[in-house]
C-alpha positions in Angstrom: -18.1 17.9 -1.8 -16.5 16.0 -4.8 -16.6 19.0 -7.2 -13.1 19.8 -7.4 -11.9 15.9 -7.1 -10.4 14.4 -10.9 -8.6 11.7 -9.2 -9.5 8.7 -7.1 -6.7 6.9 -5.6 -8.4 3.6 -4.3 -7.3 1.0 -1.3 -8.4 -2.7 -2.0 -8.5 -5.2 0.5 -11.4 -3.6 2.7 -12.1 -0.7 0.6 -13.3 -2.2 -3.1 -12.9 -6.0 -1.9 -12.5 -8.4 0.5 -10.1 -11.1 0.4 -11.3 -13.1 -2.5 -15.1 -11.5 -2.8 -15.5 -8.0 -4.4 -17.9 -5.6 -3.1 -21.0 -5.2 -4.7 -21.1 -1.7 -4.9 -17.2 -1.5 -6.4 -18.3 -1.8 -10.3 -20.7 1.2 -10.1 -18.7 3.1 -8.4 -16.1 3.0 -11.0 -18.5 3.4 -13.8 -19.5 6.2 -11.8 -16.4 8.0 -11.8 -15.4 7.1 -15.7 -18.7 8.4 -16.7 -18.4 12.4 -14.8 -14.7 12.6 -16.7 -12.6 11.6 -13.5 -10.4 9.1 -13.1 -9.7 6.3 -10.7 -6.3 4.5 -9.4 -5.8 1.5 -6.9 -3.2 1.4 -4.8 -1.8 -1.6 -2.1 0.3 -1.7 0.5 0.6 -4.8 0.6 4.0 -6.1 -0.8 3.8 -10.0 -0.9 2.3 -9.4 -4.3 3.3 -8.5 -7.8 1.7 -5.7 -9.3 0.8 -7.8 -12.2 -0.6 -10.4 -9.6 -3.0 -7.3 -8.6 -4.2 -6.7 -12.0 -4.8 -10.2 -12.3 -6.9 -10.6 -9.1 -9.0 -7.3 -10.5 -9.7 -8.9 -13.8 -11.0 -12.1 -11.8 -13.6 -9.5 -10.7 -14.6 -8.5 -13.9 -12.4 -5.0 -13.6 -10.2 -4.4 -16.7 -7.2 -1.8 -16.1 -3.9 -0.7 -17.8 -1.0 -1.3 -16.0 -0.4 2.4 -14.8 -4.0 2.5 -12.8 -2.6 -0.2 -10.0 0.5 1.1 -8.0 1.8 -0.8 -5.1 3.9 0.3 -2.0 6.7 -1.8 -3.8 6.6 0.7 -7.2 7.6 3.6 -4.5 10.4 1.7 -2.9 11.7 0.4 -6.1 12.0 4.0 -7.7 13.5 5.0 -4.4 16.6 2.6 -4.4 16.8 3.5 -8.3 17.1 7.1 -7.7 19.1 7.2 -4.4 20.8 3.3 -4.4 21.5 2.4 -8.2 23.8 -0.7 -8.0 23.5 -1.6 -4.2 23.1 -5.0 -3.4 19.2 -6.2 -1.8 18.7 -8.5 0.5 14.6 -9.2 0.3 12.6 -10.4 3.2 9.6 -11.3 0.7 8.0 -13.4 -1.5 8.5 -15.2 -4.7 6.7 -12.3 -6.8 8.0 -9.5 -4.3 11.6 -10.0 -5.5 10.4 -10.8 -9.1 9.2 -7.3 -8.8 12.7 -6.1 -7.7 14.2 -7.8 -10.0 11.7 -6.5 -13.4 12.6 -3.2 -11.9 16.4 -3.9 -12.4 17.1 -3.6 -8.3 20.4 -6.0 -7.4 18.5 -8.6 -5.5 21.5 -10.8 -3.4 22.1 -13.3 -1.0 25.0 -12.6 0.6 26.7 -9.6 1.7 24.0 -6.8 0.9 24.6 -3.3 1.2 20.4 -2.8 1.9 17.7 -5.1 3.5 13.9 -4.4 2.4 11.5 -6.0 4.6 8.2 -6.8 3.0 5.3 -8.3 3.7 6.2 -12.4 3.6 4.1 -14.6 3.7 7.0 -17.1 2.9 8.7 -16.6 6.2 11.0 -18.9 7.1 13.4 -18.6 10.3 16.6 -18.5 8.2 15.6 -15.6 6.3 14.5 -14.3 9.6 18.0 -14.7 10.8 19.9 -13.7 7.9 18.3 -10.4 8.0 18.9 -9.5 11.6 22.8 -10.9 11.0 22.5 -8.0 8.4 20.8 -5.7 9.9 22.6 -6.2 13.3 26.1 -5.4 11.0 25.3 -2.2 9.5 23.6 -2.5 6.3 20.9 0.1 5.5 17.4 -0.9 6.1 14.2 -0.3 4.9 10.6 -1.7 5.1 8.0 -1.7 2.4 4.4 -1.9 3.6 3.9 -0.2 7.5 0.3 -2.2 8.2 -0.1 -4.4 11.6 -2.4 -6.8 10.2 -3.6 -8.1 7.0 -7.6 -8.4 6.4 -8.8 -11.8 5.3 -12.3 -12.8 4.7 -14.5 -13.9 7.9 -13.2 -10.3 9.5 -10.3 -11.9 10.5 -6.4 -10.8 10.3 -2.8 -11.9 9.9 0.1 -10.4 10.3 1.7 -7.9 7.9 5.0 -6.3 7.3 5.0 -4.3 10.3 4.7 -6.5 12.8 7.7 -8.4 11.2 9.6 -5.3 11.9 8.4 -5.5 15.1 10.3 -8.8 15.4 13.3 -7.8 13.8 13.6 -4.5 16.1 13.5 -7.1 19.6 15.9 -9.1 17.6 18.7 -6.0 16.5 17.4 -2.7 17.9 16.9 -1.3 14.8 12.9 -0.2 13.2 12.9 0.6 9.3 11.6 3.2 7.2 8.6 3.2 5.8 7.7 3.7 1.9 4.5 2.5 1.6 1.2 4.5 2.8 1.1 6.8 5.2 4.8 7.3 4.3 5.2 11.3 2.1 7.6 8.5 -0.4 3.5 7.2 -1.5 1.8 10.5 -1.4 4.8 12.3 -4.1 4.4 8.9 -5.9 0.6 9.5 -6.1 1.2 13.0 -7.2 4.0 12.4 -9.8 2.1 9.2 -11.9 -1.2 10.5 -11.8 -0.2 14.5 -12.9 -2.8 16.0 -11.3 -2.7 18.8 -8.5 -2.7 17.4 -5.2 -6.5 18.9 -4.3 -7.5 17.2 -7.0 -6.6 14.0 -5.7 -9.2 12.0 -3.2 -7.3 8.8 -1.3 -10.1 5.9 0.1 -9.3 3.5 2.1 -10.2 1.8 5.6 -7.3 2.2 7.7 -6.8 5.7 9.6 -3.3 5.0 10.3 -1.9 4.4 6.4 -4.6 5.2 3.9 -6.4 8.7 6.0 -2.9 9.3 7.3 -1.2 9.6 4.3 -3.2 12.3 3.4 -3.0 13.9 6.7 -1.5 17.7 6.5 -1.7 18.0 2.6 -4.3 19.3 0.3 -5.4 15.3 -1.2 -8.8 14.7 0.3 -9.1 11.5 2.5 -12.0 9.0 2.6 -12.3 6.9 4.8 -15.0 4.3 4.5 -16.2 2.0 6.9 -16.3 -1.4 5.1 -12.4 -2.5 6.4 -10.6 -2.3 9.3 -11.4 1.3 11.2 -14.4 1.9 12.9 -16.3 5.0 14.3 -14.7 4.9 17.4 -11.0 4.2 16.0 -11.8 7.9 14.9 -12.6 9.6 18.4 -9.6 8.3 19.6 -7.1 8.7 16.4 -5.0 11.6 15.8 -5.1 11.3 12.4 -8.6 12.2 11.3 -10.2 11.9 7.5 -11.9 14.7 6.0 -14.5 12.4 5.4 -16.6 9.7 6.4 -18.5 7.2 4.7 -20.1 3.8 5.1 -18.7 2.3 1.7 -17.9 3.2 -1.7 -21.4 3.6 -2.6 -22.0 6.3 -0.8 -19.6 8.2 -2.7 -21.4 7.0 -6.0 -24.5 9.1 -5.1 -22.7 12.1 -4.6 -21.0 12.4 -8.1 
């Protein structure tokens, strides 16, 4: 099944961890796929987060990476305004390390006047940043949206809300609904492609979410995993649209079959 696979492209929170408490399958799957020649990448969605914050979290588990291995929904939209924006002024619904992140990345991060509001996923929300964007949004600027996931998993089994529910919010508020750049958006998948170099049937994406990590794969050649440690069930499959080419209890599953 996995013959042709060089590249993993990993989900975290409900794919190699939970919350605060890794997996205890995650570290030989990993071994696993260093030791057959392949290689393996994580990638988040989840934008309230530095990327740096991410490697740090990994290394709290015992999992050492370089810098290139963890790519974030906020890498994608950052080369996006770079390439198509260069010198427009931000507004950033997000937190403290989300507009650090702009800001290493040399995005014009403002408080006034913007010619773009990004909505991420803020755990810092306050009302008047709340307001400040719809005044924005509601007077023309261009808007965007990082990360497009409901809910966020937390330990227990239990969720909170996540970037696109806060867009849900903001479209009552103006009328207006952002583009996505995170997973499922095409922006990830040609990220994915570019920074790892391989071809895209190469690539194998894993995550538990049908609707950003299987459907990001969905009408391309990338293989997607979905594994059943997260968020999506058996039965979120029957009904889905988007469908995984396969499925799996957990990573270790995949481990056996390399």
């Amino acid at each position: 099944m996995f013959e042709k696979i060089k590249c993993f492209i990993l989900d975290m929170d409900g794919t190699s961890y939970l919350g605060n408490e890794l997996f205890s399958f995650t570290k030989d799957f990993l071994k696993k796929v260093e030791e057959t020649g392949r290689e393996y990448y994580f990638f988040t969605n989840n934008s309230s987060k530095s990327q740096q914050d991410y490697i740090e979290k990994l290394e709290r588990f015992g999992i050492r990476i370089k810098s290139q291995q963890m790519m974030t929904s906020t890498h994608v939209i950052s080369r996006y305004l770079k390439q198509h924006y260069e010198g427009k002024s931000v507004y950033v619904v997000g937190t403290p390390s989300l507009i650090q992140e702009f800001q290493y990345f040399g995005i014009n991060v403002t408080e006034e006047d913007p010619d773009i509001v990004v909505l991420g996923f803020d755990t810092t929300l306050t009302y008047e940043k709340l307001s400040k964007a719809c005044h924005f949004i509601r007077n023309g600027c261009t808007y965007f949206g990082i990360n497009p996931d409901w809910n966020c998993p937390i330990e227990g089994g239990a969720f909170i809300p996540d970037c696109g529910s806060m867009a849900k919010l903001i479209e009552a508020s103006t009328g207006r609904f952002p583009e996505f750049f995170g997973k499922p958006s095409k922006h990830t998948l040609d990220y994915i492609i570019q920074q790892t170099g391989y071809e895209p049937d190469e690539i194998a994406i894993v995550g538990d979410r049908l609707y950003t990590d299987i459907a990001v794969a969905d009408q391309s050649d990338v293989t997607s995993i979905l594994v059943l440690s997260g968020e999506s069930t058996r039965e979120d499959v029957k009904t889905s649209d988007v469908k995984p080419n396969v499925i799996l209890e957990d990573l270790s599953e995949i481990t056996k079959m390399l």
